[in-house]
PAFIVO-301312 format. One record per residue (C-alpha): residue in one letter; y, x, z negated. Coordinates in Angstrom, 1 decimal. Layout:
BEGIN
  r       Y       X       Z
  A       Y       X       Z
...
//
This chain:
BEGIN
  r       Y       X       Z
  X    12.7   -39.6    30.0
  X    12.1   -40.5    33.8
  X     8.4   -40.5    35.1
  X     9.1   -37.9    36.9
  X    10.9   -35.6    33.9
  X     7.9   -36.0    31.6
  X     6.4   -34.0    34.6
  X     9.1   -31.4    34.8
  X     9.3   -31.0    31.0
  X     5.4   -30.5    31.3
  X     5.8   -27.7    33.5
  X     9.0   -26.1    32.2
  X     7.4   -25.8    28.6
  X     3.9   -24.4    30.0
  X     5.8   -21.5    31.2
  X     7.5   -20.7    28.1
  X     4.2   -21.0    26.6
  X     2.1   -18.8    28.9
  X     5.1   -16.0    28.5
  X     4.5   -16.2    24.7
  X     0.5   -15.9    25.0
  X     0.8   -12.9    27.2
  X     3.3   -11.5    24.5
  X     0.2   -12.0    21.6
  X    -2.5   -10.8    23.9
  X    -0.3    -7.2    24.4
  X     0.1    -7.3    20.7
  X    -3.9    -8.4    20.1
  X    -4.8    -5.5    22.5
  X    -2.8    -2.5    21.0
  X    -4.3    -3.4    17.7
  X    -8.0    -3.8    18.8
  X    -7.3    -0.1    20.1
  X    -5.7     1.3    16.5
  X    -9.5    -0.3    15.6
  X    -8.0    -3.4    13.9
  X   -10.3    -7.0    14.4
  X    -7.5   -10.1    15.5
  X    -7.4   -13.0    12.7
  X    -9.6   -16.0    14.0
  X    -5.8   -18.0    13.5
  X    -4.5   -16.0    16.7
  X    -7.9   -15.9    18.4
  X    -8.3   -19.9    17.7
  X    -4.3   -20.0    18.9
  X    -5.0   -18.5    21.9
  X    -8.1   -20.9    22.9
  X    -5.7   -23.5    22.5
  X    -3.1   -22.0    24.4
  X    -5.5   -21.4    27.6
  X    -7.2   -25.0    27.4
  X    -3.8   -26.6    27.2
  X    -3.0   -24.5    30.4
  X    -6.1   -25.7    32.0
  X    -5.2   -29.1    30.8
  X    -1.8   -28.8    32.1
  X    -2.6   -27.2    35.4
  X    -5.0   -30.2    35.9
  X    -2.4   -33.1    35.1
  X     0.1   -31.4    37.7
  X    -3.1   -31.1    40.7
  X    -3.6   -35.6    40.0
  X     0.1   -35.6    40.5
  X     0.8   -33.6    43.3
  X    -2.4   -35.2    45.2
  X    -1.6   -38.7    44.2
  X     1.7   -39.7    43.1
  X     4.1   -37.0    44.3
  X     2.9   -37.0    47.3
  X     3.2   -41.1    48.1
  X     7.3   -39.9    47.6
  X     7.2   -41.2    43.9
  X     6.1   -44.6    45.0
  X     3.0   -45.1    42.7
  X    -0.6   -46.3    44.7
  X    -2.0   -47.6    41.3
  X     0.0   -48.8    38.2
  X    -2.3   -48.4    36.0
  X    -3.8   -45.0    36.9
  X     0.5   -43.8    37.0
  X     0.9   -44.9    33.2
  X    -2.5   -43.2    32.8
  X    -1.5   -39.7    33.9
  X     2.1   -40.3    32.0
  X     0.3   -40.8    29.0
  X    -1.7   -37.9    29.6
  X     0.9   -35.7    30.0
  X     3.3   -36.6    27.1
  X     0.3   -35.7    24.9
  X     0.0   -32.6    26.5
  X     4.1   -32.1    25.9
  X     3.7   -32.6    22.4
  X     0.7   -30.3    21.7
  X     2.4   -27.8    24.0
  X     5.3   -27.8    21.8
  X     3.1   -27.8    18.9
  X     1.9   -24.3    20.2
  X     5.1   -23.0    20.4
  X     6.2   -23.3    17.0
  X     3.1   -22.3    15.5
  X     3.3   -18.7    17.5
  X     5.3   -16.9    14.7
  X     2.0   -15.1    13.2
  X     3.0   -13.1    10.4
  X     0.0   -11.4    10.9
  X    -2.0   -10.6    14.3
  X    -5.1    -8.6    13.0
  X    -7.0    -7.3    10.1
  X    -9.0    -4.2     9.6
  X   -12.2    -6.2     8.0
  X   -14.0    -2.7     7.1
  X   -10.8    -1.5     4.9
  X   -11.4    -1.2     1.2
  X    -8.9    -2.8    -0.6
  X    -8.6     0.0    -3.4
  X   -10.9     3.1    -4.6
  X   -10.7     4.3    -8.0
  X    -9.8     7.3    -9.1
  X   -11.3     9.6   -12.0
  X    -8.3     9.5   -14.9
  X    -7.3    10.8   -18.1
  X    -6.7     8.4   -21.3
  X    -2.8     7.0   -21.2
  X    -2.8     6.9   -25.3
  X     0.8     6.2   -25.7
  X     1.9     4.9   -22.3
  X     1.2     1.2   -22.5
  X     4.5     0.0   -22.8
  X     6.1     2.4   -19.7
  X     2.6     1.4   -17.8
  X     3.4    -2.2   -18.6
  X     7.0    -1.7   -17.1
  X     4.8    -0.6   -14.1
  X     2.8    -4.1   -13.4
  X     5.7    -5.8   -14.0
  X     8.1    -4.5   -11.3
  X     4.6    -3.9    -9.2
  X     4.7    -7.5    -8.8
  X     8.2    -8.1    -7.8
  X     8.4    -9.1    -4.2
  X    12.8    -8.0    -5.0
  X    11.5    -4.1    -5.5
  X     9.9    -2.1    -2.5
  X    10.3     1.6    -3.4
  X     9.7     2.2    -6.9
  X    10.4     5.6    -8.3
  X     8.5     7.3   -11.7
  X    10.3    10.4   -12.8
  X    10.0    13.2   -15.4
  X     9.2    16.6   -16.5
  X     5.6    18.3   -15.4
  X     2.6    17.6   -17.7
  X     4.5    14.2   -19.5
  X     1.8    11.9   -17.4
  X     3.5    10.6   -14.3
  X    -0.2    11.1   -12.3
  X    -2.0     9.8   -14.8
  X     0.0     6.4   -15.5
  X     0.1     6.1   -11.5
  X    -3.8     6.9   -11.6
  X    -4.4     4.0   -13.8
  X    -1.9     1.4   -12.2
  X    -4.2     2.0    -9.1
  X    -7.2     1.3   -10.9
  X    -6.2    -1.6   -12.8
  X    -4.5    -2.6    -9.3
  X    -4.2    -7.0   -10.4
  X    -7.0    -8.6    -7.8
  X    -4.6   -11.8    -7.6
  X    -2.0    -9.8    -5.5
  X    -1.5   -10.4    -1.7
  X    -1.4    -6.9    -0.8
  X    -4.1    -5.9     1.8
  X    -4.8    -2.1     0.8
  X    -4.0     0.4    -1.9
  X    -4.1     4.2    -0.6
  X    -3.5     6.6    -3.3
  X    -2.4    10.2    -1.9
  X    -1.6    12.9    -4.0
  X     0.7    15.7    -2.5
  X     0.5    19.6    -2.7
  X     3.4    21.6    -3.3
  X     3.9    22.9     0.4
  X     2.5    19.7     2.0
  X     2.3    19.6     6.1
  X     3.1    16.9     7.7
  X    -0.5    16.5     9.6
  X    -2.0    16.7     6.1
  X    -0.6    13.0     4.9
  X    -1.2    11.7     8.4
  X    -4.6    12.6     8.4
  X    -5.2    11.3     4.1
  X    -3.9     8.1     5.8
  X    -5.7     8.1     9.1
  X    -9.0     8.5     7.0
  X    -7.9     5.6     4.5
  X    -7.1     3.5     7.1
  X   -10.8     4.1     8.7
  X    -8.7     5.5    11.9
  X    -9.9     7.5    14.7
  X    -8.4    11.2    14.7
  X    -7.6    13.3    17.3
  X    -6.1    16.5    17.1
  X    -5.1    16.7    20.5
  X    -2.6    13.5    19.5
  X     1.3    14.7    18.4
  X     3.0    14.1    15.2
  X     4.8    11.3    17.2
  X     2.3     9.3    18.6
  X     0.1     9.7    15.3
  X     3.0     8.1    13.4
  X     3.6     5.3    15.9
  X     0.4     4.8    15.8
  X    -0.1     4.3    11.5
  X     3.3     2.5    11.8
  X     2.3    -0.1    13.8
  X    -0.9    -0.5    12.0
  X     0.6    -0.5     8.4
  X     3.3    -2.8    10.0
  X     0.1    -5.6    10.1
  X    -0.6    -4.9     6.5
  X     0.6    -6.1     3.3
  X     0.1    -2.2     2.0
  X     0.9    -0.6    -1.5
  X     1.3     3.6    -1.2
  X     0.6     5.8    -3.9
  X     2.4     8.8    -3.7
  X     1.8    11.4    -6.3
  X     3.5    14.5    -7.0
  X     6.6    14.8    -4.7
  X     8.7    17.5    -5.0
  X    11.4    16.9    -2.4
  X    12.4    13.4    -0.7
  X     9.6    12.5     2.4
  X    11.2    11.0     5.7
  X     9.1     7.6     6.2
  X     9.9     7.7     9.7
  X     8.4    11.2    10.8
  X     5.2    10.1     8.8
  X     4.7     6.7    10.5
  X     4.8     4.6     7.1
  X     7.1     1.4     7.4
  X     9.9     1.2     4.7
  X     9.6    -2.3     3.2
  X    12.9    -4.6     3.2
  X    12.5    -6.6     0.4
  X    11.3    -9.5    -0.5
  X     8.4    -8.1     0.5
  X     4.6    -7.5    -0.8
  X     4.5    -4.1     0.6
  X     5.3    -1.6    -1.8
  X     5.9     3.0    -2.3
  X     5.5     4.1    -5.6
  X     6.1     7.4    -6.4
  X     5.9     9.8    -9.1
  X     8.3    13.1    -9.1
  X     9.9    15.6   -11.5
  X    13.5    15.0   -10.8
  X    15.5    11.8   -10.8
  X    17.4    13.2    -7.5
  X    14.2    12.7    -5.5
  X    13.8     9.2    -6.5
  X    17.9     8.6    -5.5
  X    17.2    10.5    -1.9
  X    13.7     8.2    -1.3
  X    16.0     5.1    -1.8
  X    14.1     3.7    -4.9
  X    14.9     0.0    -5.9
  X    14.1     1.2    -9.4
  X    13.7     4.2   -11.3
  X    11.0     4.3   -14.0
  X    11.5     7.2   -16.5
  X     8.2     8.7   -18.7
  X     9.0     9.8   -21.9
  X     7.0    12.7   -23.8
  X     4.3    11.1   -26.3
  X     6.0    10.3   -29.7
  X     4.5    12.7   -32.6
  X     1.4     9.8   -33.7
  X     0.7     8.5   -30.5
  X     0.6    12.9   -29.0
  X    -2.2    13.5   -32.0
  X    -4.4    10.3   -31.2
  X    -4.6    11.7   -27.7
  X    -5.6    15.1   -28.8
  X    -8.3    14.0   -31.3
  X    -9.8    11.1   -29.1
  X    -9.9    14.3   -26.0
  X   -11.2    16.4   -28.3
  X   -14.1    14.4   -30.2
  X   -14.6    16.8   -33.2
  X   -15.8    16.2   -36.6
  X   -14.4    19.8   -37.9
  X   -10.7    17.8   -38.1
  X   -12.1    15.6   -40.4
  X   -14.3    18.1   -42.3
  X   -11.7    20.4   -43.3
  X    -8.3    19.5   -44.5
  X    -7.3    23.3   -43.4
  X    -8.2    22.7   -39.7
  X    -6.2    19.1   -39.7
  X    -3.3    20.8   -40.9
  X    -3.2    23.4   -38.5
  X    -4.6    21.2   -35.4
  X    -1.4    19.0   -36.1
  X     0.6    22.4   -36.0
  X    -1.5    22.9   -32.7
  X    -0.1    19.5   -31.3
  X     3.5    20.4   -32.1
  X     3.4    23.5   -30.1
  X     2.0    21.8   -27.3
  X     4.9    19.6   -27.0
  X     3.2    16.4   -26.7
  X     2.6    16.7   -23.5
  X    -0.5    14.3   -22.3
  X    -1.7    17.5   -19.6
  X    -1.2    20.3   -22.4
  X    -3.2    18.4   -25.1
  X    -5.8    17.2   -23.0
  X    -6.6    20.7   -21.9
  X    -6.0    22.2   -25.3
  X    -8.8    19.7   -26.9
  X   -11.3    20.4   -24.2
  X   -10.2    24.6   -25.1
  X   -10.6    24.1   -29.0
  X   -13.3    21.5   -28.6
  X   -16.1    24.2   -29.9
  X   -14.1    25.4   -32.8
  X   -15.4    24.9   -36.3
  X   -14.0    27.8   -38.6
  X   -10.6    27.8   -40.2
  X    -9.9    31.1   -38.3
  X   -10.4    30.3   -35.2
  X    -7.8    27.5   -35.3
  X    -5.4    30.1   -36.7
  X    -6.0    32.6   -34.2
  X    -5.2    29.8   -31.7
  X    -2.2    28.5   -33.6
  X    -0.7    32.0   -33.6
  X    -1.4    32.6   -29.8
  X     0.0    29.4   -29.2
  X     3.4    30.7   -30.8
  X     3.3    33.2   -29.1
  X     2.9    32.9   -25.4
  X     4.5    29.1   -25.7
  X     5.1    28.5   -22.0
  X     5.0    25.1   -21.6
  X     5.4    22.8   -19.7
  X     2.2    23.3   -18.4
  X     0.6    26.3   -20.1
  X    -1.1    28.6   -17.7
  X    -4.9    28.9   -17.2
  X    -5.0    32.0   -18.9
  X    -3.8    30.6   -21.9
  X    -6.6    28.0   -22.1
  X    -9.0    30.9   -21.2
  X    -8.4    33.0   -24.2
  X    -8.8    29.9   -26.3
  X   -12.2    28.9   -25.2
  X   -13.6    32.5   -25.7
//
């Protein structure tokens, strides 16, 4: 390269750096105000950035005052092969710059709690469909994954316990567990995730700019959604949440009743939960109940397994059954409850007055 190029390229690449830094500060700035802190890798990039500017801007002041101006004709050898020197280095750390600008990351929220436990049930039964879980959990190939079947057969509970058991040696940034009512509004999940997210709220915002808002911050994050009990697909797009394009360590999992949902909420896989099998439904009911009347009486055993059958092995029903029958110590009273039972039989999910008339 000519004496002169070196200084050309030097100004020619400055630019295309300086247009790159102001494209990270605008970035920097908008996440500073959705209350996110910039990772020291960008700050420390951007020091560099403005120090090779200064360095740059300094090398073209000698060479204007100096060289360019004596018509190319250099007054001093030595102090021409000085500055040239001086400004290939700058070239090659300039360039260095450039290449190093692809952050995948710009900021961090350092006040977000990476997960918060939530109070659970026992899973008796469900290690080998919770297993199944971890497993496709950590696959960077699956984004959305979908965990169907009928009401009461554990769905919240196994997702419960995959977000307390969340593996610490995964990348992802934050787990936010939201649970979902029936008739759900879509202010109500912007505002669960707002607060997760340790996000200022205003009500005065629209549903728009709320979800550009959690979009662009969740877009910074390597972020794993809990989503429990959904009855009917969610659009990602009204909410604000990004929809991960895999291979990715951003992951939705979801539990819902019906395998449609999970098709409509474009699940990379579908995890089906079983009812309990017969042995692994009775451990459940015994270890939630905690009574030594079971083992006292070889009448009440028979007739708490009865008990069991007619609750379907459902993990909800016998949970709440055990905590109803958990006072009873007569013979008669676990008939009485057998024979309402067989009666009323509305499962899935037995009503509250049910339960009520057993515990009386």
């Amino acid at each position: 390269m000519t004496y002169e190029g070196t200084f050309s390229s030097l100004a020619n690449e400055v630019g295309q750096l300086k247009g790159k830094s102001v494209d990270v500060k605008r970035e920097v700035e908008a996440a500073e105000r959705d209350g996110l802190t910039p990772r020291r890798e960008v700050l420390g990039w951007l020091n560099s950035v403005q120090n090779m500017e200064d360095e740059a801007k300094s090398i073209e002041g000698i060479y204007d005052q100096k060289i360019k101006c004596l018509c190319s004709f250099p007054f001093n050898v030595c102090s021409a092969y000085r500055l040239r020197n001086r400004a290939e280095a700058a070239l090659a750390t300039i360039r260095e710059l450039k290449q190093s600008a692809e952050f995948t990351k710009l900021a961090d929220n350092l006040n977000l709690t990476r997960s918060i436990k939530m109070p659970n049930t026992k899973t008796i039964g469900m290690d080998k469909v919770f297993e199944e879980l971890q497993r496709h959990g950590k696959d960077d190939s699956l984004s959305v994954i979908g965990i169907h079947g009928m009401g009461g057969v554990g769905k919240t509970a196994l997702l419960r316990r995959f977000n307390n058991d969340f593996p610490s040696e995964t990348e992802a940034d934050v787990v936010i567990f939201h649970e979902l009512s029936i008739d759900y509004k879509l202010e109500e999940v912007q505002k669960s995730l707002f607060d997760r997210l340790s996000l200022t709220w205003q009500d005065e915002v629209t549903h728009r700019d709320r979800a550009t808002k959690l979009f662009r911050v969740l877009s910074t994050l390597n972020f794993v959604l809990l989503l429990d009990n959904l009855w009917e697909p969610l659009n990602y797009q009204v909410i604000g949440i990004p929809l991960p394009a895999a291979p990715s360590k951003c992951k939705i999992i979801f539990t819902t009743r019906t395998e449609d949902t999970c098709s409509h909420m474009g699940t990379d896989k579908m995890i089906k939960v079983e009812c309990l099998e017969e042995e692994a439904a009775w451990n459940l009911f015994r270890n939630s109940a905690r009574m030594d009347a079971i083992d006292a009486d070889k009448n009440i055993l028979f007739e708490a397994r009865d008990l069991v059958k007619e609750c379907g092995v459902l993990p909800a029903a016998l949970i709440v059954l055990a905590q109803a029958m958990a006072h009873k110590k007569t013979w008669e009273e676990w008939i009485h409850a057998l024979r309402i039972m067989k009666d009323v039989h509305q499962l899935p999910g037995m009503t509250n007055n049910v339960f009520s008339i057993l515990r009386n």
